[in-house]
C-alpha positions in Angstrom: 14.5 19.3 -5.5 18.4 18.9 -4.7 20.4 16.0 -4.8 23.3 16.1 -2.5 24.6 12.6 -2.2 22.0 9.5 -1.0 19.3 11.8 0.4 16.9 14.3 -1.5 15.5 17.4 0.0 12.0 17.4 0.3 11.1 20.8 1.3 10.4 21.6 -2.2 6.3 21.8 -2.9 6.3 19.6 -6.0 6.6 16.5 -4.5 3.2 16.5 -2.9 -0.3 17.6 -3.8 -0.7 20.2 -1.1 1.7 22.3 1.2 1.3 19.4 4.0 3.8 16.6 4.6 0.5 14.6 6.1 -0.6 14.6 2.8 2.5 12.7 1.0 2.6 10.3 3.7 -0.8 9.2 3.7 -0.5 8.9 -0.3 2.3 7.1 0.1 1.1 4.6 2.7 -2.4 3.8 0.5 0.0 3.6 -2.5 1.5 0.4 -0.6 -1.8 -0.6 0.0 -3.0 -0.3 -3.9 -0.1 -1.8 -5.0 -0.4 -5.2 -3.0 -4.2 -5.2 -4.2 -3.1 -4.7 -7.6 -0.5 -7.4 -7.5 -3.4 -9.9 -6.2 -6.1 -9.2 -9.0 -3.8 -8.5 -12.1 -3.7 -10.9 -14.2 -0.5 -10.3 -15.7 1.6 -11.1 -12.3 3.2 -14.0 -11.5 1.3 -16.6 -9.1 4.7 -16.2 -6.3 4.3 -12.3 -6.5 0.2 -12.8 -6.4 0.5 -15.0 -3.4 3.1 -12.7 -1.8 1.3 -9.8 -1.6 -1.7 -12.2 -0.6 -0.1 -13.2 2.3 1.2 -9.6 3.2 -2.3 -8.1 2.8 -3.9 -11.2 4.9 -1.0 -10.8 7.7 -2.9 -9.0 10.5 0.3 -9.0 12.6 2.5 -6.8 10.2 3.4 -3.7 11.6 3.7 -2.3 8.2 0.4 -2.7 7.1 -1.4 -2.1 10.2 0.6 1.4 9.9 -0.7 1.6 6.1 -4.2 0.5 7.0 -4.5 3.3 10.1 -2.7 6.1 9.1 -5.1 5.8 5.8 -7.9 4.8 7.8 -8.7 2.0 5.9 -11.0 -0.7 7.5 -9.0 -4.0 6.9 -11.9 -6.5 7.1 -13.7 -4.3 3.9 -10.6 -4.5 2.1 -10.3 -8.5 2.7 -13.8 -8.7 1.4 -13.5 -6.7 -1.4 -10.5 -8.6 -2.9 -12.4 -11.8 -1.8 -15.8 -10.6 -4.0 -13.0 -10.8 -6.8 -12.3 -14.3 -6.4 -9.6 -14.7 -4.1 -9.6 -17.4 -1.4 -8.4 -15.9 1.7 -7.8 -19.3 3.7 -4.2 -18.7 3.7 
């Protein structure tokens, strides 16, 4: 991988599991996804960055997850439930 000022060339093969760029987008779109489910059930985060990511998750209208959530083909009502069987209120 080259640096050459504020970008990085990403032809190189390392940066992804397999030779297809499909495959480093979709792991980084679910990685998104698992981190905002993380922040909600860890109990090491703070309550403002638990109810943040809450929100973010619960926000049917962001673009940004409904791009995580279909590119990865993730069904959002089964991931609302799931954090939900963990204790969460969703009533936001």
């Amino acid at each position: 991988m080259q640096y050459s000022g504020y970008s990085f060339d990403m032809t190189e093969h390392d940066m992804y599991n397999d030779n297809k760029p499909e495959s480093f987008t979709i792991n980084l779109l679910q990685g998104v996804i698992f981190q905002a489910v993380h922040d909600i059930l860890s109990p090491t985060m703070a309550n403002s960055a638990k109810g943040d990511a809450l929100e973010w998750l619960s926000d049917e209208d962001n673009e940004m997850l409904q791009l995580c959530l279909s590119v990865c083909n993730i069904d959002h009502e089964h991931l609302l439930l799931r954090v939900s069987k963990q204790g969460w209120n969703l009533d936001l």
